[in-house]
C-alpha positions in Angstrom: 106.9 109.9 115.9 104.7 111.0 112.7 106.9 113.4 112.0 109.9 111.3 112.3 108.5 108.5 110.1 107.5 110.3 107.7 110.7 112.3 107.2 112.0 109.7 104.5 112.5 105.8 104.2 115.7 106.2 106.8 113.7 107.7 109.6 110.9 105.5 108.8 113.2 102.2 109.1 114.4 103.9 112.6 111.1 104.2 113.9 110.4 100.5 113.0 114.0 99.4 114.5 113.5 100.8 117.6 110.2 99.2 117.9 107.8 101.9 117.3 105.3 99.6 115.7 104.1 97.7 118.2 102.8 100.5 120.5 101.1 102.6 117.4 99.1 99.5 116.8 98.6 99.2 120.2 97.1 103.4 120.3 95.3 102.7 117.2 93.7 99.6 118.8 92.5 101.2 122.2 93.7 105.2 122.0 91.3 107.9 121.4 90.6 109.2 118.6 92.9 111.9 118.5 95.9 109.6 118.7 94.2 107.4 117.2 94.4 109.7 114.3 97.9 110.1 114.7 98.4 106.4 115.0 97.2 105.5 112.0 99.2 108.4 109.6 102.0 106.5 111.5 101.5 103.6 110.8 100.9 104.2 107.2 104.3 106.1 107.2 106.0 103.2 108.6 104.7 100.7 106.1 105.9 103.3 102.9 108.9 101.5 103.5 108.2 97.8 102.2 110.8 96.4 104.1 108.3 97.4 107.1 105.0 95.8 105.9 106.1 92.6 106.6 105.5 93.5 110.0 101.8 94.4 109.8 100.9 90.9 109.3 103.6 89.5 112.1 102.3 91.9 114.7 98.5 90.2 114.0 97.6 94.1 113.2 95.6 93.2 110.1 92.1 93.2 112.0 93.0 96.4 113.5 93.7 98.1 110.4 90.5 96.6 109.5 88.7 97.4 112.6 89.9 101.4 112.1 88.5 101.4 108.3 85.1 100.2 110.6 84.8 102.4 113.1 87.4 105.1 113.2 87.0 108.7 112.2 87.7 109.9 108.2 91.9 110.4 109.0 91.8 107.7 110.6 90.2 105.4 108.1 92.1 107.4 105.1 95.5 106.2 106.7 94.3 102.9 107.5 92.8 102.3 103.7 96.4 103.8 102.9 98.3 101.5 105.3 96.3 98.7 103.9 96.8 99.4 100.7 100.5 99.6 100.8 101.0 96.0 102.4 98.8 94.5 100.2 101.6 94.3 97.7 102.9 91.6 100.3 101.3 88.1 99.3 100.5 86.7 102.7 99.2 90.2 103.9 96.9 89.5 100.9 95.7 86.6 102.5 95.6 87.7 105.8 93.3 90.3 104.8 90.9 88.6 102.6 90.9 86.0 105.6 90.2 88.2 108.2 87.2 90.2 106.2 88.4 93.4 104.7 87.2 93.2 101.1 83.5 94.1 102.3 84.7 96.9 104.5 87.1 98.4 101.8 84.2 98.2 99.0 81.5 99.9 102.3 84.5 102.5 102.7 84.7 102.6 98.5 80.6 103.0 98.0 79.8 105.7 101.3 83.5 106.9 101.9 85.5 110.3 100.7 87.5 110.7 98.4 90.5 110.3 100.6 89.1 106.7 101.8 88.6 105.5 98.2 92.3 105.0 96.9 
């Protein structure tokens, strides 16, 4: 499916369509870290297309996107932080994330993090 999202914003809109999201979140959630991995670079992929991100906060995936900047591996977390910082454009993901605590986890990944987690 990474491949397919991140083809361009057609195949990513496909991949969200045919209900792709829901079991990446679910993988990124409770997979291991290898598809976990995978999950996430998909998930970021999906939500290039802002007509997707909408769906991040109505799939309740916000605290796992958080929860992979916590404890996921460095891809992981750099696709999260990226996934994250795509649907923050989206006003009441902006909420949702300030509610739900990921400003002190996004300044922790900012202060210790790579270069690839501090966009």
């Amino acid at each position: 499916m990474l491949v397919l999202a991140s083809e361009n914003d057609e195949s990513r809109k496909c991949v969200f369509v045919e209900g792709g999201l829901g079991p990446l979140l679910w993988i990124l959630d409770t997979g291991l870290m290898p598809m976990k991995e995978k999950a996430s670079a998909t998930v970021e992929a999906i939500t290039a297309n802002l007509e997707n991100s909408w769906a991040v906060s109505a799939y309740g995936s916000v605290s796992m996107l958080i929860k992979a900047c916590q404890f996921g591996s460095m891809v992981t977390q750099s696709h999260a932080v990226g996934a994250i910082w795509i649907v923050a454009y989206l006003e009441e993901i902006k909420n949702s994330l300030a509610k739900e605590g990921a400003v002190p986890v996004l300044i922790q990944l900012l202060v210790l993090g790579t270069s690839s987690t501090q966009i």
